[in-house]
N, C-alpha and C positions, 0 to 999 in steps of 0.2 A: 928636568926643570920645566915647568910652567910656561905657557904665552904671559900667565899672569906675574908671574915673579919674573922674569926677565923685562917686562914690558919698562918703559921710561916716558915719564910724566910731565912735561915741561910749562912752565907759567910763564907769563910777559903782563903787557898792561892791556892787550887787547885780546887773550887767548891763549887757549888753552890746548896743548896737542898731547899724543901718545904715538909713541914712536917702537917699534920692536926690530933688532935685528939691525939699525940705520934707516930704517923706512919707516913711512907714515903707515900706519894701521892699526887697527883696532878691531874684533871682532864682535864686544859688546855695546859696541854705541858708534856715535860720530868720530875720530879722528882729531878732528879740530873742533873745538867749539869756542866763536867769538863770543865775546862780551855781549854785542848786541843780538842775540838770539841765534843768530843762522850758523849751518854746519855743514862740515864737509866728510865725506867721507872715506875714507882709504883704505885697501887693501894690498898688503904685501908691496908698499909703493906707489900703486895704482889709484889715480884720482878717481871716483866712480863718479863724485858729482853732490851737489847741497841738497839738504834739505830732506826729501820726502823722496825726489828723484835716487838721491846715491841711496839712502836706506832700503831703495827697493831692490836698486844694483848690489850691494850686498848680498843680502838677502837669497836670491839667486845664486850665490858663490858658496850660502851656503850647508851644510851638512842637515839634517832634521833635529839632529841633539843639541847641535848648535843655536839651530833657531829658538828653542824650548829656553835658551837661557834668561829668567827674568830681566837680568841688566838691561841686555838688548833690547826686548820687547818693551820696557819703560819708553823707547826714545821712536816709538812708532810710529808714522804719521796720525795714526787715527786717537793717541793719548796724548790729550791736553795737559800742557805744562804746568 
């Protein structure tokens, strides 16, 4: 099974998360994303950090084929929203 099928998608009035396994993470984008723009990131749990900062600490964590996945690279610092 999948990171993608397993993965759990949750909504509120302020945000938006993605949780696998009980933890916060997501490998093709932010984690959390509020309403008002900014974002968080997480891995396996692990807080990396908002914005421009965590997607580069991802980033880092991970694989070369992982990097290449378009989702991801949508939510880049240098691609304007």
């Amino acid at each position: 099974m999948s990171q993608e099928s397993q993965r759990i998608v949750s909504y509120s009035k302020n945000k938006t998360w993605y949780n696998y396994n009980g933890l916060q993470h997501r490998i093709d984008g932010p984690a959390v994303e509020w309403n008002n723009g900014a974002k968080e990131w997480w891995f396996n749990g692990k807080y990396l950090g908002p914005n421009a900062f965590g997607f580069w600490a991802l980033w880092e964590r991970l694989t070369d084929e992982q990097r290449s996945d378009w989702k991801l690279l949508q939510h880049a610092p240098w691609v304007k929203s």
